[in-house]
C-alpha positions in Angstrom: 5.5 -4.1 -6.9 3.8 -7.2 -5.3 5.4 -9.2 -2.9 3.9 -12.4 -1.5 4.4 -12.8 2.4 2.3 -15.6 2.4 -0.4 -17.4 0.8 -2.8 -15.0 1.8 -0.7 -12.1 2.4 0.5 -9.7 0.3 2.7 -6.6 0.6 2.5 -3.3 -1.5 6.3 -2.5 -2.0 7.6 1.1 -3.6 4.7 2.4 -5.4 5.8 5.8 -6.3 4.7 8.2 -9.6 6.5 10.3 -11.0 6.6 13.7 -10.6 5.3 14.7 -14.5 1.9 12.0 -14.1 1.4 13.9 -10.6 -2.3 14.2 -10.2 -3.3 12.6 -13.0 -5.0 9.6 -11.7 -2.0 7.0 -12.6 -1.0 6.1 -8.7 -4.8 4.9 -8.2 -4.8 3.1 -11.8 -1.5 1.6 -10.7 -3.1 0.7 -7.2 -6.5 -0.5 -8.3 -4.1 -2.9 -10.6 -2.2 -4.1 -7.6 -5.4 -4.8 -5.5 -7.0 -6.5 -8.3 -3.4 -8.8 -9.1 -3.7 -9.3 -5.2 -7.3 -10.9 -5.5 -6.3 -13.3 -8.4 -3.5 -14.5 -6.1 -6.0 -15.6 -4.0 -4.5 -12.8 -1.1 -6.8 -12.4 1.2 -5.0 -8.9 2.9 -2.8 -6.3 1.5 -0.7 -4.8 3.3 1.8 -1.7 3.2 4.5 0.7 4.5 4.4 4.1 4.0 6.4 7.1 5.0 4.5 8.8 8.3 6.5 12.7 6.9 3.7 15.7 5.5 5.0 14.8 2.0 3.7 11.6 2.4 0.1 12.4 2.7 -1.0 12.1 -0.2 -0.2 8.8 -1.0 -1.7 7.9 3.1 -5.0 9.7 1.7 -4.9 7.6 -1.7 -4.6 4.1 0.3 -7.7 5.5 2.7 -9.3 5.8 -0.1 -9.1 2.2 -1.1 -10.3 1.1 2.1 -6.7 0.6 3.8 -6.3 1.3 7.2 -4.0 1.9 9.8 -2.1 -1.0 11.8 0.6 -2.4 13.5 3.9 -3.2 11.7 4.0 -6.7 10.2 6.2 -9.3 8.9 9.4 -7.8 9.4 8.6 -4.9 10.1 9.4 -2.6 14.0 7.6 0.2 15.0 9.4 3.4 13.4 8.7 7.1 13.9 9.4 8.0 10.1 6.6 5.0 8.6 3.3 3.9 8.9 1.7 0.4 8.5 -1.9 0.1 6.5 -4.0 -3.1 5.9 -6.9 -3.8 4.3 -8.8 -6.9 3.6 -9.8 -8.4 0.3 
């Protein structure tokens, strides 16, 4: 899902695939489509929070791989030993 924080800002919320489509390229068709739904918007950063556990690597990798990066928590968000905060610019 897609949610608007502000005009410019968007936020990646619960992308998850399941566990039959593992590894089968459907989380980065799903994320391109985000990004690019993000760009019509007119967003000009996408942002995210993801679990910081082992079994969330892969999905940590799969947002580096799209250019996110690390960052501090925003909007709402505190600083919490169990998630991570990513950004990227559009």
């Amino acid at each position: 899902a897609l949610k608007e924080l502000d005009s410019r800002h968007g936020e990646i919320k619960s992308m998850r695939t399941s566990a039959s489509h593992l590894r089968k390229g459907v989380a980065k068709q799903v994320l391109q489509h985000i990004i690019e739904e993000a760009a019509k918007r007119g967003y000009e950063r996408l942002s995210l929070e993801t679990g910081s556990m082992a079994s969330f690597e892969p999905a940590r990798k799969l947002y580096e791989s799209f250019g996110f990066q690390y960052c501090e928590p925003f909007a709402d968000y505190v600083e919490d030993p169990n998630s991570v905060f990513m950004t990227k610019k559009l």
